[in-house]
C-alpha positions as CSV (number, residue, x, y, z in Angstrom):
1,X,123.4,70.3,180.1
2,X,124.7,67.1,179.3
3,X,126.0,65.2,175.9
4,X,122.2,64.2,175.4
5,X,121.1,67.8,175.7
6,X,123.8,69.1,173.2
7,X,123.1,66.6,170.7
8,X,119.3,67.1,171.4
9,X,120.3,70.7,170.6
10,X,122.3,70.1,167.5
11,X,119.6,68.0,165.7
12,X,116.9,70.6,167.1
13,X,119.1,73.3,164.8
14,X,119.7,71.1,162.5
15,X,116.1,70.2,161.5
16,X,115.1,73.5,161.6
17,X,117.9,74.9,159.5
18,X,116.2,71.9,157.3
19,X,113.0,72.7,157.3
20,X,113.6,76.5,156.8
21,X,115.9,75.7,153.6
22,X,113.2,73.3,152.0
23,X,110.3,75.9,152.5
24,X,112.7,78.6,151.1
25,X,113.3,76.3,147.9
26,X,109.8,75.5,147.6
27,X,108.9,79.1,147.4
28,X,111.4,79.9,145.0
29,X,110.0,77.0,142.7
30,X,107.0,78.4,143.1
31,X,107.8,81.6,142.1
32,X,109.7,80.6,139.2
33,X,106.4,78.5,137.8
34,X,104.3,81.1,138.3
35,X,106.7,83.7,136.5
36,X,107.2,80.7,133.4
37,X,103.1,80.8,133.6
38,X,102.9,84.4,133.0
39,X,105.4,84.3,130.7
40,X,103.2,81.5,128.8
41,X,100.1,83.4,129.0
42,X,101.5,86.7,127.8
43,X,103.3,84.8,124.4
44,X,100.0,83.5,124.0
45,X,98.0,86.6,124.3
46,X,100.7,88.3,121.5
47,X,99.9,85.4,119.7
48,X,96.3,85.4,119.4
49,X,96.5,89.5,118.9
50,X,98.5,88.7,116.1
51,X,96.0,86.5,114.6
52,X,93.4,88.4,115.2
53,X,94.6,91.6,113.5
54,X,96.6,89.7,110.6
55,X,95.1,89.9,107.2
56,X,92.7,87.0,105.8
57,X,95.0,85.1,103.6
58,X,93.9,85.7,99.8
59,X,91.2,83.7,98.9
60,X,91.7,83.2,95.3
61,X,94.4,84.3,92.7
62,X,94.9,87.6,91.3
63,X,93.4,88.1,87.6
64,X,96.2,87.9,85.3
65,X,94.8,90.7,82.9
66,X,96.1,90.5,79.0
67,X,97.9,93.5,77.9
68,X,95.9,95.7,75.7
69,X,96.2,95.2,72.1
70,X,98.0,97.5,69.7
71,X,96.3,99.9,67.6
72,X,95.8,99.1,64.1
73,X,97.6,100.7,61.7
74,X,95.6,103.4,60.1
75,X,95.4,102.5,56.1
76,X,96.2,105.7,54.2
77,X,92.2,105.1,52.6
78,X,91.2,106.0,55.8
79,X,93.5,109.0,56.5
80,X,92.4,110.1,53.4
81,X,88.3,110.0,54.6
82,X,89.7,111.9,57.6
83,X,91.5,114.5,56.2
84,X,88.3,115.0,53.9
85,X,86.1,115.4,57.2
86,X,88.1,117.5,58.6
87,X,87.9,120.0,55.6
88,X,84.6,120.2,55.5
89,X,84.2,120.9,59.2
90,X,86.4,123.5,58.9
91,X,84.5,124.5,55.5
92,X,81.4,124.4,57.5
93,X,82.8,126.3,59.8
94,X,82.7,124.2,62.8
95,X,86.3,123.9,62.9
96,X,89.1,126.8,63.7
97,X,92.1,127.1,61.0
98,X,94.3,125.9,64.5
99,X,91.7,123.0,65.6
100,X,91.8,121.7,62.0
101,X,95.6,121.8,62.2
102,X,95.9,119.9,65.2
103,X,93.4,117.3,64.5
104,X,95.7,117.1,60.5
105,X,98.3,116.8,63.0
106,X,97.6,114.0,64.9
107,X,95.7,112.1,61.8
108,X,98.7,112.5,59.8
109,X,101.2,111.1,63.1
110,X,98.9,108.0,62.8
């Protein structure tokens, strides 16, 4: 084998070693933009799950309710009509000597 045949040889090896290292990067490429696909798909998947299971978004305001208004003072007139109710339940005997005391009680507290 001659200078021709070694150099034949050489670029033989050489295109080879090439061709082999191209195909090898290529697949690697590949591989990555299929693995950045997946990756895609799958953040896109979470993100339509997410969605999908999220609450609705409130479609109108919350009622601001007023606070409920005080009682009114009792006038001592009509503590006075109560009290006398009151006696003539318990004269009647609809009321207990303890039930009219409570209900005196809390009329009185008023």
């Amino acid at each position: 084998m001659g200078l021709i045949g070694g150099m034949a040889r050489t670029a033989v090896v050489a295109g080879t070693a090439t061709a082999v290292s191209n195909r090898v990067s290529r697949r690697q490429a590949g591989r990555w933009q299929e693995k950045e696909q997946q990756q895609y798909e799958h953040e896109a998947y979470e993100q339509q799950q997410q969605q999908q299971y999220a609450p609705p978004p409130p479609q109108y305001a919350q009622p601001q309710y007023a606070p409920p208004p005080a009682p009114a003072a009792v006038s001592t007139e009509d503590r006075l009509a109560q009290l006398q109710q009151l006696a003539e339940l318990k004269a009647a005997g609809v009321l207990t000597e303890l039930e009219f005391e409570q209900q005196k009680a809390k009329i009185l507290a008023s």
